[in-house]
Backbone as a printed PyTorch tensor [residue, N CA C, xyz], in Angstrom:
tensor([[[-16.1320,   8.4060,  -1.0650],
         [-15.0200,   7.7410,  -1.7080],
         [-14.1590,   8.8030,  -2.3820]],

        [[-13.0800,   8.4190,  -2.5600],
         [-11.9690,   9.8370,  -2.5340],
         [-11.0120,   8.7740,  -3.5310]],

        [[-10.9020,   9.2320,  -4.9240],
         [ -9.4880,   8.9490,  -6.0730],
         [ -8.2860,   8.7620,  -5.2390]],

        [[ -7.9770,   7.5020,  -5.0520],
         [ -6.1080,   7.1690,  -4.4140],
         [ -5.6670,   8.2410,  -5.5170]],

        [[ -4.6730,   8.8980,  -4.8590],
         [ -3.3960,   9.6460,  -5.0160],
         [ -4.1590,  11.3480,  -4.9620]],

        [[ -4.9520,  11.4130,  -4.7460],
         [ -5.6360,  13.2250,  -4.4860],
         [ -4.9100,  13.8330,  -3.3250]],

        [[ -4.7720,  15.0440,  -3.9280],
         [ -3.8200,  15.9830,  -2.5380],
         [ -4.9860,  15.6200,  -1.6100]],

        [[ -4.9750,  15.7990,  -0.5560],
         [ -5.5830,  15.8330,   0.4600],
         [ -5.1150,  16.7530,   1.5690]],

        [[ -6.1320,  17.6370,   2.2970],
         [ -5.3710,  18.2340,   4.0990],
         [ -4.7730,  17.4490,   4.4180]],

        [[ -3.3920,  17.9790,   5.4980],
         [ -2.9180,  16.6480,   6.1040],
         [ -3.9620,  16.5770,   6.9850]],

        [[ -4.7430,  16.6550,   7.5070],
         [ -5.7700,  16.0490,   8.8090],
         [ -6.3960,  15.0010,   7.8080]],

        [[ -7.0010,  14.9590,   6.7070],
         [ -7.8940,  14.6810,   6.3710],
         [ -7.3160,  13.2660,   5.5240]],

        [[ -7.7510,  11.9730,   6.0150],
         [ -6.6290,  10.7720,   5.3870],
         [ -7.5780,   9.4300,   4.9150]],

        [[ -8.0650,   9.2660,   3.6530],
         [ -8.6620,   7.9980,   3.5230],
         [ -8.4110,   6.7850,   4.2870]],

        [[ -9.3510,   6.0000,   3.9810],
         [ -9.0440,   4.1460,   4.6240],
         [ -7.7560,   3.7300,   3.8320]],

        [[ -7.8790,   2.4690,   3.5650],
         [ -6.5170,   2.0540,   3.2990],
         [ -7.0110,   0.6940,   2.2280]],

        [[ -8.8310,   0.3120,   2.0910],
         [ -9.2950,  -0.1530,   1.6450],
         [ -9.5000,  -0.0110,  -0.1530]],

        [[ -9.7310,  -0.5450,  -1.0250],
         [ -9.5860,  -0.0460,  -2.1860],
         [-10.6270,  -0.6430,  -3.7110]],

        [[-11.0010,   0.3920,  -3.6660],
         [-12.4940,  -0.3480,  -4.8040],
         [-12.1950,  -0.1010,  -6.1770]],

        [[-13.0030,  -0.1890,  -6.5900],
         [-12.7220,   0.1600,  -7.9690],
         [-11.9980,   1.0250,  -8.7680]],

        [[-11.4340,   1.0310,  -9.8500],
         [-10.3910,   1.8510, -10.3760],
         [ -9.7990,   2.8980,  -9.3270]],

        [[ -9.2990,   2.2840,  -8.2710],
         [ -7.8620,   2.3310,  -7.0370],
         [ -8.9990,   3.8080,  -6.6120]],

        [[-10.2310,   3.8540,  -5.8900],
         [-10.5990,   4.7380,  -4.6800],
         [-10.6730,   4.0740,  -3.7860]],

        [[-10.8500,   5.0200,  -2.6390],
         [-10.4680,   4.5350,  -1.3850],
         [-11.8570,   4.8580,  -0.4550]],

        [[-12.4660,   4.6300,   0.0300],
         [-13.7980,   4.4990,   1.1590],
         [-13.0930,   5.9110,   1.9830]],

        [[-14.0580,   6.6180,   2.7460],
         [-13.2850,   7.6490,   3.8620],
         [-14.7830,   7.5020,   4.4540]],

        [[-14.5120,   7.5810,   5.9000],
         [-15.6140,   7.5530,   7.1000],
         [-15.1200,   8.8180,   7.6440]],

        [[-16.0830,   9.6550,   8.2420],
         [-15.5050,  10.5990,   9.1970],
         [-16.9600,  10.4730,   9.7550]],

        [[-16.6110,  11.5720,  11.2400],
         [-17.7950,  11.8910,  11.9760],
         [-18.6380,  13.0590,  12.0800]],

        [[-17.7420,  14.0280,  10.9730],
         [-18.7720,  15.0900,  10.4790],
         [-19.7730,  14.7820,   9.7920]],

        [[-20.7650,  15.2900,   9.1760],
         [-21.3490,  15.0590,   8.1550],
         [-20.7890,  16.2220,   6.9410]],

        [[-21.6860,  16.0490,   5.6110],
         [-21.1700,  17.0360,   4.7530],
         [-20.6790,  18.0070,   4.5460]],

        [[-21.9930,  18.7940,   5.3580],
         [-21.7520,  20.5510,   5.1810],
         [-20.2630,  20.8430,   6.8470]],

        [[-20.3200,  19.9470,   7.6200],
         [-19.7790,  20.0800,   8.3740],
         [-18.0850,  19.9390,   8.0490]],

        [[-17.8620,  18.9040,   7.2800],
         [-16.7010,  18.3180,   6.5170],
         [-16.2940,  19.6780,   5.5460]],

        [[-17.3640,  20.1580,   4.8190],
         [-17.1150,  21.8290,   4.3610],
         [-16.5210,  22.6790,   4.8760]],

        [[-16.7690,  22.8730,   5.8360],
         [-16.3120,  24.1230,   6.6110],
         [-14.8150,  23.7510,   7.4410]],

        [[-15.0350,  22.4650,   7.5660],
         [-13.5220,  22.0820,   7.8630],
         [-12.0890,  22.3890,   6.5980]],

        [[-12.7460,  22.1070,   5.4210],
         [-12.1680,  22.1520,   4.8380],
         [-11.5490,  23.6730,   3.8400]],

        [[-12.7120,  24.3670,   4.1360],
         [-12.6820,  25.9480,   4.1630],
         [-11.9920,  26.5340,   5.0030]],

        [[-11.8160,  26.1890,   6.1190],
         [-10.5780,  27.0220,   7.3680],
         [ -9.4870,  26.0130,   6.9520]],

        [[ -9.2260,  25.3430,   6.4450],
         [ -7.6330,  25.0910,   6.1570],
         [ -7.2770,  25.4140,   4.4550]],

        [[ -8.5380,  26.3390,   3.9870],
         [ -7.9750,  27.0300,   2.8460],
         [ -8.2300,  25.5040,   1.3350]],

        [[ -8.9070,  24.6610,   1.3590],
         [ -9.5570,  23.8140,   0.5010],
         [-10.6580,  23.5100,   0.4080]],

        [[-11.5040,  23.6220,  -0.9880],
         [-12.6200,  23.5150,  -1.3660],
         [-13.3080,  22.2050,  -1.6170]],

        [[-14.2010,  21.8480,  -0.9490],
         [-14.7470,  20.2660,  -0.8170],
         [-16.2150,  20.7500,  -2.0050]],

        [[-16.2110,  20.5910,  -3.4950],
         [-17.1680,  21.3980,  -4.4450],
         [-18.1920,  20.2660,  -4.4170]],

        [[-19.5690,  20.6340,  -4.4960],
         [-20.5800,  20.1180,  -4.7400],
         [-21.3000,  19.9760,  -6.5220]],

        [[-21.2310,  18.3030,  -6.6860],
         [-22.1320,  19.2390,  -8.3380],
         [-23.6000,  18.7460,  -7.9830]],

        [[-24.3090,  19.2250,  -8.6060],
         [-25.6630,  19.5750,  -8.6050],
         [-26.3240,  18.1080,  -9.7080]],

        [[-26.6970,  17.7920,  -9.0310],
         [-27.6940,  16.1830,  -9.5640],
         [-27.4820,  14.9730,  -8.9820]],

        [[-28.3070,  14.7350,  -8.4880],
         [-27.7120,  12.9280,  -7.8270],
         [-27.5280,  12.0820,  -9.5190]],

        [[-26.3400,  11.4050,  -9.2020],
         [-26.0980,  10.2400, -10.1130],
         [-26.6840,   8.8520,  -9.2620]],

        [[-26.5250,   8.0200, -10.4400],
         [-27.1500,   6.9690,  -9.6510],
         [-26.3160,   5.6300, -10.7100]],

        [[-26.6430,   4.5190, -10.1950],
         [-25.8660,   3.3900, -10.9940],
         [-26.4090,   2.1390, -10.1410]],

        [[-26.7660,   0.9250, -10.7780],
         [-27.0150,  -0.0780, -10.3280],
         [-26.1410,  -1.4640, -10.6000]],

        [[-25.6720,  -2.3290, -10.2480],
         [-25.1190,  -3.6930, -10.5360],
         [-25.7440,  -5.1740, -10.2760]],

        [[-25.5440,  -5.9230, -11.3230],
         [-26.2950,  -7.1370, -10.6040],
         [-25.3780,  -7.7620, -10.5300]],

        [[-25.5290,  -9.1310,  -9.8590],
         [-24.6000, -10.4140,  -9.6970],
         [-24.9630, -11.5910,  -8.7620]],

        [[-24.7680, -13.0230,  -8.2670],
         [-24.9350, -13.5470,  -7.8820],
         [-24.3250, -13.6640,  -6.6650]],

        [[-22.8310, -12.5750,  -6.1990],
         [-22.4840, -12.1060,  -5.3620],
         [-22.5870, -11.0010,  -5.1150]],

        [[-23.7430, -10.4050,  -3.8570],
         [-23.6740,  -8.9040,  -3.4650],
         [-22.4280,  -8.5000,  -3.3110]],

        [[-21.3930,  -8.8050,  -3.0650],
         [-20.2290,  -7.7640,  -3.2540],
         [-19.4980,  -7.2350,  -4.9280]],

        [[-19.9430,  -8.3160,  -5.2650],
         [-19.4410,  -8.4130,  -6.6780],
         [-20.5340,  -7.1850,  -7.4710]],

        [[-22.1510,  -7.1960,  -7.1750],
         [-22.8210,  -6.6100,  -7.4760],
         [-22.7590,  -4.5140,  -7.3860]],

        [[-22.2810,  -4.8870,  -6.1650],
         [-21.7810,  -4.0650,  -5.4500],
         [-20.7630,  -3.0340,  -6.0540]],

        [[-19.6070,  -3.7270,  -6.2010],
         [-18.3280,  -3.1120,  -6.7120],
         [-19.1400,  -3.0990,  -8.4230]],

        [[-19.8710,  -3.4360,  -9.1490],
         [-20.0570,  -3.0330, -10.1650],
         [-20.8860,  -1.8260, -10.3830]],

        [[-21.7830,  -1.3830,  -9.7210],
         [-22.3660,  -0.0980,  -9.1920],
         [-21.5230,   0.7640,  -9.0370]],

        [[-20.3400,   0.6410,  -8.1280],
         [-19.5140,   1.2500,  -8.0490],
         [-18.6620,   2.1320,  -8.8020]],

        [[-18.2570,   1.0200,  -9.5430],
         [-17.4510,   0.9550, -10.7060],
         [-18.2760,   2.3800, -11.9420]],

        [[-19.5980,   2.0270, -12.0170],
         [-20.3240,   2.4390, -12.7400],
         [-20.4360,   4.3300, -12.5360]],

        [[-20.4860,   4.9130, -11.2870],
         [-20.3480,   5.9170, -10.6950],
         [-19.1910,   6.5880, -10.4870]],

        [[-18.1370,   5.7530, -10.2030],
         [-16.5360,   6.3270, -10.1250],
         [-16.5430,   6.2840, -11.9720]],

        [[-16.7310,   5.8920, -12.9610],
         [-16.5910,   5.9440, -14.3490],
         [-17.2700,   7.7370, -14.4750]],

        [[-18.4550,   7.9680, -14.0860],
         [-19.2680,   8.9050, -13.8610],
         [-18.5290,  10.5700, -13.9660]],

        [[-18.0230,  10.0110, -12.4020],
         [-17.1460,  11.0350, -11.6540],
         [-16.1040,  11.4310, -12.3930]],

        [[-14.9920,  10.3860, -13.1280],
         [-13.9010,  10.6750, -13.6740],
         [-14.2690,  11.4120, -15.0650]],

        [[-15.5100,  11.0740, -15.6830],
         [-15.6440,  11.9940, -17.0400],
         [-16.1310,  13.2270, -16.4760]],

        [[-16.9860,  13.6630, -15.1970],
         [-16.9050,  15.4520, -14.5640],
         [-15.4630,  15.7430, -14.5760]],

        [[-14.4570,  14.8350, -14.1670],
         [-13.1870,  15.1180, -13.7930],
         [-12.8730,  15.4700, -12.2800]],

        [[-13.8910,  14.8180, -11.4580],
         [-13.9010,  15.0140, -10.0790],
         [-13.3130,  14.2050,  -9.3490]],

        [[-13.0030,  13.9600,  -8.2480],
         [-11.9940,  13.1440,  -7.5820],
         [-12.8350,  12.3930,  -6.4260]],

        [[-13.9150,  13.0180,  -6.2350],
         [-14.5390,  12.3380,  -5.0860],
         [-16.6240,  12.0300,  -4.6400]],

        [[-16.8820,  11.0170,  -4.3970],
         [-18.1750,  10.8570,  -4.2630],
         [-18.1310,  10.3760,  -2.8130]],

        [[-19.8090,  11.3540,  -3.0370],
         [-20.8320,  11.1330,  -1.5850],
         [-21.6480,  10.4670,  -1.5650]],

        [[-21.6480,   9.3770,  -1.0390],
         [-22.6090,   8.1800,  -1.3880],
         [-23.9720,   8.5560,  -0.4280]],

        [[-24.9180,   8.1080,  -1.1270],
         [-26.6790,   8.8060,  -0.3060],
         [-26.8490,   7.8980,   0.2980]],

        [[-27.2890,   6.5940,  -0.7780],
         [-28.4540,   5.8890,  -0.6820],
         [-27.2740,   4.5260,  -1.0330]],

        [[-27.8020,   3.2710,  -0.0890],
         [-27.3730,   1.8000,  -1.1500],
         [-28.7970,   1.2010,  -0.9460]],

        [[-29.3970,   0.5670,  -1.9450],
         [-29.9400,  -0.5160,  -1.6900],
         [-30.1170,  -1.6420,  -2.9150]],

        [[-30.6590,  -2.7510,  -1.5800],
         [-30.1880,  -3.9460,  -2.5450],
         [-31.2030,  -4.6430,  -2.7010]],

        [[-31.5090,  -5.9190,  -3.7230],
         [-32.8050,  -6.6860,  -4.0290],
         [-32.1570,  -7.6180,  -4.6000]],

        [[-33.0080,  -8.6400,  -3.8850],
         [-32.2550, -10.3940,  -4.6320],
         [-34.0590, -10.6990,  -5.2910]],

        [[-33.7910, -11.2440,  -6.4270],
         [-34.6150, -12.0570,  -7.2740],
         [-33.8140, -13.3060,  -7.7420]],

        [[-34.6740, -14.4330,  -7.4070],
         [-34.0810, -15.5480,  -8.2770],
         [-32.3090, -16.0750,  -7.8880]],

        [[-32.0990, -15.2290,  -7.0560],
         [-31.0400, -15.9450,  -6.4020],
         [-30.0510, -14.6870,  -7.0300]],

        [[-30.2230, -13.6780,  -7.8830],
         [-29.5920, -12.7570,  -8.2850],
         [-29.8590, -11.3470,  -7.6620]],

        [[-28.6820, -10.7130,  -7.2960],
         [-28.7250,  -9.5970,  -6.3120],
         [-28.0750,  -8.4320,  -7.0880]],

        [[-29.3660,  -7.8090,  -7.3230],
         [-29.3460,  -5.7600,  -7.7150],
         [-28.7240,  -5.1950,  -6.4000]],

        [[-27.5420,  -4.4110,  -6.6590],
         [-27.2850,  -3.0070,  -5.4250],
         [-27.7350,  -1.5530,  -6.3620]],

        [[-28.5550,  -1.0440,  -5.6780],
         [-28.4290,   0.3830,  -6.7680],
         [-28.1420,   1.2710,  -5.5510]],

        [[-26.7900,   2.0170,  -5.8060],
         [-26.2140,   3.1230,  -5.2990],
         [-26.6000,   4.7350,  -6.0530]],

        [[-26.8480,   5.6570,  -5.0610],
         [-26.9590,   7.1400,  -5.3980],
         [-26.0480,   7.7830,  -5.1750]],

        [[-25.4320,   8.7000,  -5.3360],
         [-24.3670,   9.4860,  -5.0780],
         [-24.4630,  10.9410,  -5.4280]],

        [[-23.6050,  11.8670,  -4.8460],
         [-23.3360,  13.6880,  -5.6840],
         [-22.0920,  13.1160,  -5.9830]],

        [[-21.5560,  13.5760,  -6.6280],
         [-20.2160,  13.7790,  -7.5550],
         [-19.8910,  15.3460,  -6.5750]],

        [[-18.5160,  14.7170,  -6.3400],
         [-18.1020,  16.3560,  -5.1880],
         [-16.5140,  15.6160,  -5.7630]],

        [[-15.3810,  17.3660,  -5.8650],
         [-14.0220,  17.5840,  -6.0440],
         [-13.4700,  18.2830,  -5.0840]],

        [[-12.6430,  17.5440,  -4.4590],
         [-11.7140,  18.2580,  -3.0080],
         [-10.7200,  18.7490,  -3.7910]],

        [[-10.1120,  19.7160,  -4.3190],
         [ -8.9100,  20.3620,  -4.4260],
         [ -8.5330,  21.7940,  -3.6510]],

        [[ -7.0340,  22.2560,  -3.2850],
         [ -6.4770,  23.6450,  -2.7160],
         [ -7.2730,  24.5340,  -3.7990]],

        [[ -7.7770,  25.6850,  -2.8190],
         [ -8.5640,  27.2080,  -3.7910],
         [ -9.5650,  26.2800,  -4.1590]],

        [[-10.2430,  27.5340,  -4.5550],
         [-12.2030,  27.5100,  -4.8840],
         [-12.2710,  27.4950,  -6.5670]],

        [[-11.3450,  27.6260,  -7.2380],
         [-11.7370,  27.4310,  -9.0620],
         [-11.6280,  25.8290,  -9.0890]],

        [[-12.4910,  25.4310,  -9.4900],
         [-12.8140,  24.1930, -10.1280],
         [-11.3040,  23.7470, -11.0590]],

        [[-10.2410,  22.9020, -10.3170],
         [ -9.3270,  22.5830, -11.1410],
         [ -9.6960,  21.3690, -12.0870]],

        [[-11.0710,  20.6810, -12.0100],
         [-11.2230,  19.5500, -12.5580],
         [-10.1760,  18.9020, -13.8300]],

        [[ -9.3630,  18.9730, -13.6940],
         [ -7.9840,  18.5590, -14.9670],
         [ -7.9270,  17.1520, -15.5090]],

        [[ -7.4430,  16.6880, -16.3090],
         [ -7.2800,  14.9410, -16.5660],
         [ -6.2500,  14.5660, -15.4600]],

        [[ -6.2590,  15.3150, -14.3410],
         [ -5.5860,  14.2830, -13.5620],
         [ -6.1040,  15.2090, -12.7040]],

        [[ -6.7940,  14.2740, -11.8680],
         [ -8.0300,  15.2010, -10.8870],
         [ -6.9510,  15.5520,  -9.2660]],

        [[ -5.8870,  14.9860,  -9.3440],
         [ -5.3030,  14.9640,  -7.8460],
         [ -4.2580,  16.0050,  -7.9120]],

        [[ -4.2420,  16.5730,  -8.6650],
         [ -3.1470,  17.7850,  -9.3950],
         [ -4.1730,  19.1850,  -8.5930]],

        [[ -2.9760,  20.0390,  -8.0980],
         [ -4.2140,  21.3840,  -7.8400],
         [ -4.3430,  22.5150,  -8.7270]],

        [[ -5.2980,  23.2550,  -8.9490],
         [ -5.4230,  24.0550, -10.5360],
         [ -4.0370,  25.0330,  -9.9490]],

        [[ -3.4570,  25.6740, -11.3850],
         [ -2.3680,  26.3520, -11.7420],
         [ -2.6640,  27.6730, -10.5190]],

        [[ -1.1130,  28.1130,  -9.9100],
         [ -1.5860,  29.8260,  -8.9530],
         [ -2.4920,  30.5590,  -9.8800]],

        [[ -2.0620,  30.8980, -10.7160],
         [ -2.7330,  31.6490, -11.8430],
         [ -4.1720,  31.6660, -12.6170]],

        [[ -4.5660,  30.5610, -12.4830],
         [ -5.8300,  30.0880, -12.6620],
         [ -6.9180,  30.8720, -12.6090]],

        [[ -7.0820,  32.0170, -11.4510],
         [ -8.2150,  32.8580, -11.3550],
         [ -7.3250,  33.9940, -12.3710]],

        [[ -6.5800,  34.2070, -12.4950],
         [ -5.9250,  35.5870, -12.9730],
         [ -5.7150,  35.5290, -14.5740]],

        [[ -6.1250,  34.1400, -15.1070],
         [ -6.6030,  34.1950, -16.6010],
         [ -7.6940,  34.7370, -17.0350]],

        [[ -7.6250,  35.7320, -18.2680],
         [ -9.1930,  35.9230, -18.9080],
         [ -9.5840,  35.1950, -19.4960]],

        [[-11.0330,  35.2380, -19.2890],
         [-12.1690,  34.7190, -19.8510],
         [-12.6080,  35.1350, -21.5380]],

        [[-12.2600,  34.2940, -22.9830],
         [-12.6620,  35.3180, -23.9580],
         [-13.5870,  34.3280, -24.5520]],

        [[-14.7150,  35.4070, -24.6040],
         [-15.9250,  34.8400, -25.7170],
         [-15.2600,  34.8620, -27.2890]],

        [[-15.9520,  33.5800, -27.5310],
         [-16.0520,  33.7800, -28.8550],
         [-16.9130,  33.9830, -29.7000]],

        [[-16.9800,  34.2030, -31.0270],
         [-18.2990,  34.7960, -31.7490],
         [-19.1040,  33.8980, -32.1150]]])
């Protein structure tokens, strides 16, 4: 799932479908690391963060259940300041006529160049300059 309004490659173009706080579903026929390297020869970084997140929803409608999981993970993503998730795992369980989805995910940021632009507006690409700032410790 990929934040509506993120630069994107032009090859590279979400669904048209739309979930929670306005992302968009993307199918392709690469897989991950493959989708990487695509995105490395046209000069953009598809970043990985390190931990599966996870989030569950209940409801009496699995879709409804569904999009609240959702919801719960894209909330996730936007406080890293990342623009995009890799969904692992869905699964679902009805008790009592009430239906759990618990979704897994990595939290991953597609932006132009390899510095982490993660910004409050994740679809923005970090500044040219960005690597060419110093770094100052403080005491």
């Amino acid at each position: 799932m990929v934040q509506k309004g993120t630069l994107l490659p032009p090859a590279f173009r979400p669904g048209s479908e739309s979930y929670p706080n306005a992302w968009v579903p993307v199918k392709s026929a690469l897989d991950p690391h493959d989708l990487e390297k695509e995105f490395a020869a046209l000069g953009w970084t598809f970043l990985y963060m390190a931990g599966k997140v996870k989030a569950t929803g209940f409801g009496f409608d699995r879709r409804k259940a569904m999009d609240k999981a959702l919801a719960r993970l894209i909330a996730g993503a936007m406080r890293q300041k990342c623009n995009c998730l890799e969904i692992d795992e869905v699964a679902t369980r009805t008790f009592l006529g009430v239906s759990g989805v618990s979704v897994s995910a990595h939290t991953r940021h597609i932006q132009k160049g390899v510095i982490f632009s993660g910004s409050d507006t994740p679809h923005q690409p970090a500044p040219p300059d960005a690597a060419a700032r110093p770094v100052v410790a403080l005491p």
